[in-house]
Residue frames as qw, qx, qy, qz and C-alpha x, y, z in Angstrom:
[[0.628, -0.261, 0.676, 0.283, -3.12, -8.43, 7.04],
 [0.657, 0.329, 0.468, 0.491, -4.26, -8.37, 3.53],
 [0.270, 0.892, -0.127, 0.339, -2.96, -4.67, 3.11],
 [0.408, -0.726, 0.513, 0.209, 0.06, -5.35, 4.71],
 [0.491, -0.214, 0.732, 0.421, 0.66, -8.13, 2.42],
 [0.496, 0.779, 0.320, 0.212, -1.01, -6.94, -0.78],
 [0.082, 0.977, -0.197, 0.015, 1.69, -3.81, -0.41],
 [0.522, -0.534, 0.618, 0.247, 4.83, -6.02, 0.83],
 [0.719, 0.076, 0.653, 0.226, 4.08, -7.99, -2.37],
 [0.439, 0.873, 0.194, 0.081, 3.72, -5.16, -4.80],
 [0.401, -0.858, 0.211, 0.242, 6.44, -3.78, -3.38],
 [0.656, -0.174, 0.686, 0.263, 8.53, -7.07, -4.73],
 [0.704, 0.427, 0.496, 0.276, 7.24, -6.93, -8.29],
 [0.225, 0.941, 0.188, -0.166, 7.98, -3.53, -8.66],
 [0.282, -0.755, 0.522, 0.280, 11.94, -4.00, -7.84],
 [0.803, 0.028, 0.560, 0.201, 12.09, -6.72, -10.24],
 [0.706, 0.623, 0.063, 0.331, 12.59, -5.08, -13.46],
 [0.110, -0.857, 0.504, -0.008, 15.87, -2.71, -11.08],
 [0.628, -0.463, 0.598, 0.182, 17.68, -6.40, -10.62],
 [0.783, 0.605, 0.011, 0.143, 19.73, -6.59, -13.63],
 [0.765, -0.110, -0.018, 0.635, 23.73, -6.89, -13.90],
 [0.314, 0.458, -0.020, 0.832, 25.52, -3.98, -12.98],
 [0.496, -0.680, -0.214, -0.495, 22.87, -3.01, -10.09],
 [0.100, 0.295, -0.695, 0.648, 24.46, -2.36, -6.37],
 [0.393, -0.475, -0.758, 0.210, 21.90, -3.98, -3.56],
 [0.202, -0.289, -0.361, 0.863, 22.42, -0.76, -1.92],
 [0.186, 0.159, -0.059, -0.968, 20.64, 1.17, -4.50],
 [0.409, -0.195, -0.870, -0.193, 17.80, -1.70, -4.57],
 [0.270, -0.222, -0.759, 0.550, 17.51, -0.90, -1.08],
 [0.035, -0.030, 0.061, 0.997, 17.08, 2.96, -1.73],
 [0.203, -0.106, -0.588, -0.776, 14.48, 2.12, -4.16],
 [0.453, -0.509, -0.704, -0.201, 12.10, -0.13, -1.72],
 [0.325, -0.365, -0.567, 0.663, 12.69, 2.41, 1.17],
 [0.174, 0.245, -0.002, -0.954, 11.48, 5.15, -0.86],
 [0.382, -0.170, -0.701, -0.577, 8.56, 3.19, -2.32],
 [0.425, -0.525, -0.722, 0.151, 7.48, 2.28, 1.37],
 [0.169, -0.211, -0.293, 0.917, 7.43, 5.94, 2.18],
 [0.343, 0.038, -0.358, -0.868, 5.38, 6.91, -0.67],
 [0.406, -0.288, -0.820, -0.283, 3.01, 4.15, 0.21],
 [0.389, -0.642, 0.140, -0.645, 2.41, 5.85, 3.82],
 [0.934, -0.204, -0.287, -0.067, 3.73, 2.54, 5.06],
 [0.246, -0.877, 0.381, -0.162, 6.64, 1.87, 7.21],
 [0.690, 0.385, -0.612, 0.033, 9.56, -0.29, 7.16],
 [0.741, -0.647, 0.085, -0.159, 9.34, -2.95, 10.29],
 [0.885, -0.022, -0.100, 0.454, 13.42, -3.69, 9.61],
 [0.339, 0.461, -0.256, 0.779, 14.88, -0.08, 9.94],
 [0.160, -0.591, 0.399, -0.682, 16.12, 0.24, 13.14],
 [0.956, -0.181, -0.176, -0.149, 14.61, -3.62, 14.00],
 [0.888, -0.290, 0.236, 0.267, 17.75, -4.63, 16.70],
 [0.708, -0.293, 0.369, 0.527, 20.01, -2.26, 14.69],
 [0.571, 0.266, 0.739, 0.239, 19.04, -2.83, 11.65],
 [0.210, -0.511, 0.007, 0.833, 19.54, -0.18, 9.07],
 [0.006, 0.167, -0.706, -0.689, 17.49, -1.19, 6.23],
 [0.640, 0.156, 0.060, -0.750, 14.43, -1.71, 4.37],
 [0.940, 0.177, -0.055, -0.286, 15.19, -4.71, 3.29],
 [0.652, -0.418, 0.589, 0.230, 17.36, -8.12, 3.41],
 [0.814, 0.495, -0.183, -0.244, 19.41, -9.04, 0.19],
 [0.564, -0.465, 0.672, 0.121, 21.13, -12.38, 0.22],
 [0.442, 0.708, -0.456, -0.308, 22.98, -12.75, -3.21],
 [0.545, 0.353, -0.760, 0.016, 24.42, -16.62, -4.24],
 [0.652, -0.287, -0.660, 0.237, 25.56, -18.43, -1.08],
 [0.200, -0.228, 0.367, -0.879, 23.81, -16.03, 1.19],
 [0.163, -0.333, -0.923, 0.102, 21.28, -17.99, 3.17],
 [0.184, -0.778, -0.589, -0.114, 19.54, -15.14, 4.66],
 [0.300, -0.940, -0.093, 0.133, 19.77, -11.27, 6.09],
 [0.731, 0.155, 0.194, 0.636, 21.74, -10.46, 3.81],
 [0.213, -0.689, -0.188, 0.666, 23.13, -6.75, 4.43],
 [0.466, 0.879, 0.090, 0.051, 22.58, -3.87, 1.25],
 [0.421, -0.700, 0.221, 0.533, 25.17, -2.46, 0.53],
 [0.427, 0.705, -0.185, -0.536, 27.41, -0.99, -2.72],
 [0.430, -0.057, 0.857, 0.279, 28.23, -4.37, -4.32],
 [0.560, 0.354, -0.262, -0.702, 27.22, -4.55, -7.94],
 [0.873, 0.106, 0.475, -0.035, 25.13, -8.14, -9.00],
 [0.178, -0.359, 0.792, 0.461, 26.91, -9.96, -11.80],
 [0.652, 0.203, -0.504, -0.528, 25.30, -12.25, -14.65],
 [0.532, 0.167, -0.830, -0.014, 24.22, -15.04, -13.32],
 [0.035, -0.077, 0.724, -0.685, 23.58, -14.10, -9.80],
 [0.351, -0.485, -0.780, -0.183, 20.67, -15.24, -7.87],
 [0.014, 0.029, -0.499, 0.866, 19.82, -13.15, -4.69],
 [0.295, -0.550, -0.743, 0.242, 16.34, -13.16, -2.24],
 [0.102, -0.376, 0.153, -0.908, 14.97, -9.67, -1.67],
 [0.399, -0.575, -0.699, 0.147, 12.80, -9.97, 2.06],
 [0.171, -0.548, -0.066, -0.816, 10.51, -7.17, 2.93],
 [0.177, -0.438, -0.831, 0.294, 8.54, -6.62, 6.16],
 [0.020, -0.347, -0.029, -0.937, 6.18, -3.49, 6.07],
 [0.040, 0.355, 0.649, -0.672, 3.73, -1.79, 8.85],
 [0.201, -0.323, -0.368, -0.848, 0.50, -0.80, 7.36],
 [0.511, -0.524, -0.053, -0.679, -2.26, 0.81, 10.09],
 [0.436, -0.524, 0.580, -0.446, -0.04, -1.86, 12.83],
 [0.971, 0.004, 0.213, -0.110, -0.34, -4.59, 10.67],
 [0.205, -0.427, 0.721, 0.506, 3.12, -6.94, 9.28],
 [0.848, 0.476, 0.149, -0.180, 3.32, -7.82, 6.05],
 [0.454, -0.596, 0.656, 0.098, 6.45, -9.98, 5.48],
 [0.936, 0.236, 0.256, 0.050, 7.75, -12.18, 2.05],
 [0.270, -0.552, 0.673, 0.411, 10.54, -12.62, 0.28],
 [0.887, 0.362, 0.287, -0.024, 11.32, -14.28, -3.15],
 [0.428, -0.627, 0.374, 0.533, 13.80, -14.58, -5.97],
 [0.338, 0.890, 0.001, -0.307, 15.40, -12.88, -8.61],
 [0.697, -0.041, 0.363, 0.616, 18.23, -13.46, -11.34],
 [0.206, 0.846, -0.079, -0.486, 20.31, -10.98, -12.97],
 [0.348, 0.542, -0.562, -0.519, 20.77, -11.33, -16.16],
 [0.705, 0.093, -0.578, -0.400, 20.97, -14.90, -17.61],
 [0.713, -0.374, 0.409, -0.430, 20.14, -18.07, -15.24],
 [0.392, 0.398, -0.739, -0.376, 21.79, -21.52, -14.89],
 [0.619, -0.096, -0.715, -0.311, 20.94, -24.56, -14.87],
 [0.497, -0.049, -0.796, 0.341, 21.88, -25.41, -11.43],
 [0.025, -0.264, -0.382, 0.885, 20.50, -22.23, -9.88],
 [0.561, -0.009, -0.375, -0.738, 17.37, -22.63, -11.68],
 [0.572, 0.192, -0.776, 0.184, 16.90, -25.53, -10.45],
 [0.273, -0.113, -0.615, 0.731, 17.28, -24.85, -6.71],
 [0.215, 0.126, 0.369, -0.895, 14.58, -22.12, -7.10],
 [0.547, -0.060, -0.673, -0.494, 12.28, -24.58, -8.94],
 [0.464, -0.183, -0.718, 0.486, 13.05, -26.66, -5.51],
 [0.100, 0.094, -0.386, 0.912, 12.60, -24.05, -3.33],
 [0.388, 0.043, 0.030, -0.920, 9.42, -22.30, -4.54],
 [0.627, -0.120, -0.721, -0.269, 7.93, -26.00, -4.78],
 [0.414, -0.021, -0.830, 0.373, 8.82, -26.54, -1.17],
 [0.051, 0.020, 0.050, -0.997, 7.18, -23.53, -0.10],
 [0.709, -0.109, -0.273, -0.641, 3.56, -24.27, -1.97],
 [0.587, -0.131, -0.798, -0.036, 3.89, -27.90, -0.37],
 [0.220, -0.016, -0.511, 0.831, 4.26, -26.38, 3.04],
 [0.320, 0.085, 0.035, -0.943, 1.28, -24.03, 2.54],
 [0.654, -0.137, -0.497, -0.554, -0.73, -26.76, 1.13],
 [0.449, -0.171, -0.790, 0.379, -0.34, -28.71, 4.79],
 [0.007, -0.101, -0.475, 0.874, -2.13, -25.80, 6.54],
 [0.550, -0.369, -0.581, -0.473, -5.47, -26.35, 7.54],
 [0.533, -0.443, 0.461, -0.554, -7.25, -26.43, 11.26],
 [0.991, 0.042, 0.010, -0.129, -6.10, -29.96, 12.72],
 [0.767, 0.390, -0.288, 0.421, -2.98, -30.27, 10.68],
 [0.565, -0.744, 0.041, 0.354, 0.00, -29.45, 13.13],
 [0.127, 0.827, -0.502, -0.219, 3.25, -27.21, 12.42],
 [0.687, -0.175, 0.692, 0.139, 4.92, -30.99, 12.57],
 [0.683, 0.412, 0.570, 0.196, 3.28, -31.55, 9.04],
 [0.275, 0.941, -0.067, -0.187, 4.23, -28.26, 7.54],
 [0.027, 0.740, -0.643, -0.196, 8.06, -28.73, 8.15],
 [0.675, -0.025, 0.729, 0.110, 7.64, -32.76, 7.52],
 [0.521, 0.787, 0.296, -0.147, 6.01, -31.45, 3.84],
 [0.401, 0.852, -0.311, -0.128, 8.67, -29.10, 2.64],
 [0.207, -0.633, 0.744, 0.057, 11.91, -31.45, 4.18],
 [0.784, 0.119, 0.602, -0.097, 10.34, -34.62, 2.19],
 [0.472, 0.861, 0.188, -0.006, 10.34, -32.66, -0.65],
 [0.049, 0.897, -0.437, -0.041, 13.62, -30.83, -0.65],
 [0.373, -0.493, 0.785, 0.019, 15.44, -33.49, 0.75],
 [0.796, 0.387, 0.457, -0.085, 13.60, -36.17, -2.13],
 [0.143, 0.976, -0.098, -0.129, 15.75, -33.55, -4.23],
 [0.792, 0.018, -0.161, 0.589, 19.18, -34.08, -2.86],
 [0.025, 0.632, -0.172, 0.756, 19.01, -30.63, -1.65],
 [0.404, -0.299, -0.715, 0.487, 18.92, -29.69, 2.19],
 [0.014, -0.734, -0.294, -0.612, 17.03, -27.70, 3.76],
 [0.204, 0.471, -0.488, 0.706, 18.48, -24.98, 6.18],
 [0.522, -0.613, -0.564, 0.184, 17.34, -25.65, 10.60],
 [0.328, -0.226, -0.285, 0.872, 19.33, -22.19, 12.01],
 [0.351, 0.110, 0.130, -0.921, 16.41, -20.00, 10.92],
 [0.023, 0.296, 0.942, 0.154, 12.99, -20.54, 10.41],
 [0.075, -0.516, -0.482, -0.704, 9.52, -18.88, 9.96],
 [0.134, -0.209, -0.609, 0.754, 7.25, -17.10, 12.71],
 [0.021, 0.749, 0.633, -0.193, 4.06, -15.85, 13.89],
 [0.159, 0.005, 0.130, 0.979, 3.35, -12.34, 13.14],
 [0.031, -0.590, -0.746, -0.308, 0.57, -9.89, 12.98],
 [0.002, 0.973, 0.009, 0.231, 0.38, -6.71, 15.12],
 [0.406, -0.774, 0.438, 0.209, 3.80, -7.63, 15.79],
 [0.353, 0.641, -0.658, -0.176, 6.99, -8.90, 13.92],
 [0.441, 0.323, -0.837, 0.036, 7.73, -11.79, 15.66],
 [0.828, -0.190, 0.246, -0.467, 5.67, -14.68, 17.68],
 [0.241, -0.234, 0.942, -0.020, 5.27, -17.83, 18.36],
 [0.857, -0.403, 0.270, 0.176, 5.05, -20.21, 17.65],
 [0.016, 0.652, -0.556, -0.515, 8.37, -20.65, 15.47],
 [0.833, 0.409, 0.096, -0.360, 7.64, -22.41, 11.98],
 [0.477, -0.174, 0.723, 0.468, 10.37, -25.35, 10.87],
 [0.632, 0.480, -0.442, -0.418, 10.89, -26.30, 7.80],
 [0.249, 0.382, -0.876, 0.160, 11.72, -29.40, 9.15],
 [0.515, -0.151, 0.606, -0.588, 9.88, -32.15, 11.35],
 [0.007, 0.028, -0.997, -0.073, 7.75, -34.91, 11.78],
 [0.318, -0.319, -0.746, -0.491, 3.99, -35.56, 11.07],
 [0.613, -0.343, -0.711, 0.028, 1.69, -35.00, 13.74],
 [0.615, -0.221, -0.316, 0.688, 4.14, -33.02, 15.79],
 [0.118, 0.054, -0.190, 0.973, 4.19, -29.45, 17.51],
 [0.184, 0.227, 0.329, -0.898, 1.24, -26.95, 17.82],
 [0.394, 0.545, 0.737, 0.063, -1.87, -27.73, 16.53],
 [0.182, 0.059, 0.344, 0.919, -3.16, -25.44, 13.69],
 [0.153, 0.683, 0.603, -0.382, -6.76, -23.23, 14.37],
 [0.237, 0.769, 0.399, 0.440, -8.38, -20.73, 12.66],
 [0.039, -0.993, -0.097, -0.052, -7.34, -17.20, 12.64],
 [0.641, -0.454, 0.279, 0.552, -3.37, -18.30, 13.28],
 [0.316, 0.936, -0.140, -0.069, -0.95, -15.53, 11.24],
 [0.576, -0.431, 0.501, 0.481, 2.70, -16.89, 10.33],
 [0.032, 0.762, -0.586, -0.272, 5.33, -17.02, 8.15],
 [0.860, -0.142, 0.411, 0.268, 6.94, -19.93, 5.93],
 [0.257, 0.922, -0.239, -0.162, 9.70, -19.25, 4.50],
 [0.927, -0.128, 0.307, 0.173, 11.87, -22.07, 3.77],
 [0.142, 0.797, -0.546, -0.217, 16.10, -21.90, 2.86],
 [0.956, 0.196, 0.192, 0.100, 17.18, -24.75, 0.65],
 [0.153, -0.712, 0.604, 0.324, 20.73, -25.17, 0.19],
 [0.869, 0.334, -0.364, -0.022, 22.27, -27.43, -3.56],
 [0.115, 0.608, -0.615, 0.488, 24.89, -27.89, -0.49],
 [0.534, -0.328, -0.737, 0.253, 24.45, -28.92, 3.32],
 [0.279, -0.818, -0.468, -0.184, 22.26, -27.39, 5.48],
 [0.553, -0.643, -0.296, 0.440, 24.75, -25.83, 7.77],
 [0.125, 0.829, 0.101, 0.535, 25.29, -22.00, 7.82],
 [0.449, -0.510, -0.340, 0.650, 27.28, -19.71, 9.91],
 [0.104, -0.952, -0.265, 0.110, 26.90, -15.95, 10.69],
 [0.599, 0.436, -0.146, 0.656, 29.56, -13.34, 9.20],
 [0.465, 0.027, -0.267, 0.843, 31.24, -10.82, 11.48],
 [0.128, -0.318, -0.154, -0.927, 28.77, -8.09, 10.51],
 [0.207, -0.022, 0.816, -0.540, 26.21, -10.32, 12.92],
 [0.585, 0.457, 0.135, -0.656, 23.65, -10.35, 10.49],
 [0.610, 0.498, -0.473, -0.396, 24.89, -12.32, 7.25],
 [0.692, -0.215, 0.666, -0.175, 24.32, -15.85, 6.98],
 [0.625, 0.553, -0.335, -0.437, 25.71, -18.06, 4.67],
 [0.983, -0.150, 0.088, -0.066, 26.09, -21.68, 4.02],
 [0.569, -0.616, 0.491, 0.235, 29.51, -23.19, 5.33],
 [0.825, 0.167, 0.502, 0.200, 29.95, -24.85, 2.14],
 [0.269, 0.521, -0.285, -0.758, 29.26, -21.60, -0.07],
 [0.171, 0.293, 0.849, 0.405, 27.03, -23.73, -2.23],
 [0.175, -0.302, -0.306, -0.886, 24.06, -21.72, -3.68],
 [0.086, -0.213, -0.770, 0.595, 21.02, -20.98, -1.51],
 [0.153, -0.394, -0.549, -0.721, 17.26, -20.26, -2.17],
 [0.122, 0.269, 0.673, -0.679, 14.22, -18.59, 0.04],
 [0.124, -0.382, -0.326, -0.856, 10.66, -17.94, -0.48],
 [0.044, -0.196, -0.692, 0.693, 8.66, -16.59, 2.18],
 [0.190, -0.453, -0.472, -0.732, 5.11, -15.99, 2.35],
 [0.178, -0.035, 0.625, -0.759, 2.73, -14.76, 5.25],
 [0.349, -0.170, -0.716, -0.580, -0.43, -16.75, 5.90],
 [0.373, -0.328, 0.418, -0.761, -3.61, -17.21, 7.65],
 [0.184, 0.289, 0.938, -0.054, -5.47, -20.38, 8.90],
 [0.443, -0.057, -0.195, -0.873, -8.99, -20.06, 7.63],
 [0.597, -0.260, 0.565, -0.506, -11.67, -22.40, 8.82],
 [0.959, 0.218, 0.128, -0.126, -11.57, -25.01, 5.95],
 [0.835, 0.402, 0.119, 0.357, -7.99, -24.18, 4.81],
 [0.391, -0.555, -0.017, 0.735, -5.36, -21.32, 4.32],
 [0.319, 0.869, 0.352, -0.136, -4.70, -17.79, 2.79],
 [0.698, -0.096, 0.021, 0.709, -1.91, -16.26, 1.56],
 [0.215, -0.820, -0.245, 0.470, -1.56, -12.75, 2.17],
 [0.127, -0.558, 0.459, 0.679, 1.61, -11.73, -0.09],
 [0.715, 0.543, 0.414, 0.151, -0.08, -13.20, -3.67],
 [0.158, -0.236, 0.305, 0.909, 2.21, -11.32, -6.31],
 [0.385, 0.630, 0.300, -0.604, -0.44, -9.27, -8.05],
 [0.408, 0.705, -0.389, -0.430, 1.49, -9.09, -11.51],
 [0.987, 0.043, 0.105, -0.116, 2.21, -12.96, -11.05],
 [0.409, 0.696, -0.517, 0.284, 6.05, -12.28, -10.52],
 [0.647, -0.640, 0.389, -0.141, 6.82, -14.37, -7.44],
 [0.930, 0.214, 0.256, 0.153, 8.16, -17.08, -9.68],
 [0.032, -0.689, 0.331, 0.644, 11.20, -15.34, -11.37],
 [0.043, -0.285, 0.781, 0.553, 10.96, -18.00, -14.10],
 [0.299, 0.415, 0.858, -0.044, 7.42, -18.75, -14.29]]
């Protein structure tokens, strides 16, 4: 786990200086599929249920699984890049965001939100605490905001597989769901809409974006329980997970 995520997160800082106006997703894509080759690593979304890519990019009022492709980013845009890579059978799975060119207020903002909701979340995990208090954490927070924060997807176990249980709101009440032990491997990854929470799914079966088309933010990290507390797996090495920090 930490060389699945120590590589998923390099991965991320590396594309960051490619997302600048004028840049197609598609050729973003290119870049982190050939970077997970050269790493001897493998990409656990090509060919995942379809899925033709190394990676998801969901651009403005894309909520999530958002599809490469030859679209070119504007000034201003925001957009999520989410990796998942195999290294020696282990995942290693985050996401974060990026702005090309200049950033505004309002979409600053949101990923201030976001990437706040995120560390609150993480700071609820501990052996004891229950998922209940994770998703009660980030939706107290977000929703203290006036932002919402998205229910149609949500985080997940993981470890010598992609997906597990249990599944990880962002949402809930204190107290509630699975209890949290040592050695547990998931996912939070929490979508805040400056909108309402509700999203629907384009044609393509994959792109999800928020009914309103207000803007939309994600950041996803993979963590482990530890016996006093938790780890996080994807740290950005170069201290780029933040785009504005």
């Amino acid at each position: 786990m930490h060389a699945a995520g120590a590589l998923a997160a390099r991965l991320l800082d590396d594309i960051a200086a490619h997302v600048v106006p004028g840049q197609t997703t598609g050729e973003l894509d290119r870049l982190i599929t050939q970077w997970v080759d050269e790493a001897g690593a493998t990409s656990a979304t090509i060919g995942y249920k379809g899925y033709q890519h190394a990676s998801c990019i969901s651009v403005n009022h894309v909520v999530c699984h958002g599809i490469p492709g030859g679209k070119s980013l504007k000034d201003g845009d925001i957009l999520n890049i989410d990796i998942t890579v195999i290294v020696d059978g282990w995942f290693g799975d985050s996401s974060r965001m990026y702005v090309a060119g200049k950033l505004g207020r309002k979409a600053e903002r949101l990923i201030e939100v976001t990437h706040e909701s995120l560390m609150k979340g993480i700071e609820a995990v501990k052996p004891g605490n229950t998922f209940g208090d994770i998703g009660h954490a980030i939706q107290s927070y977000v929703e203290g905001q006036r932002m919402s924060v998205v229910r149609d997807f949500c985080g997940h176990g993981l470890g010598r597989v992609f997906h597990a249980p249990p599944n990880v709101l962002h949402y809930g009440r204190p107290g509630t769901g699975p209890v949290l032990e040592e050695g547990m491997f998931f996912t939070i990854e929490p979508m805040v809409n400056l909108g309402r929470p509700e999203t629907k799914v384009l044609a393509d079966d994959w792109t999800a974006v928020t009914r309103d088309k207000s803007l939309s933010a994600q950041f996803e990290h993979s963590v482990g329980v530890t016996a006093d507390g938790v780890e996080i797996f994807t740290l950005s090495p170069g201290g780029l997970f933040h785009p504005t920090y």
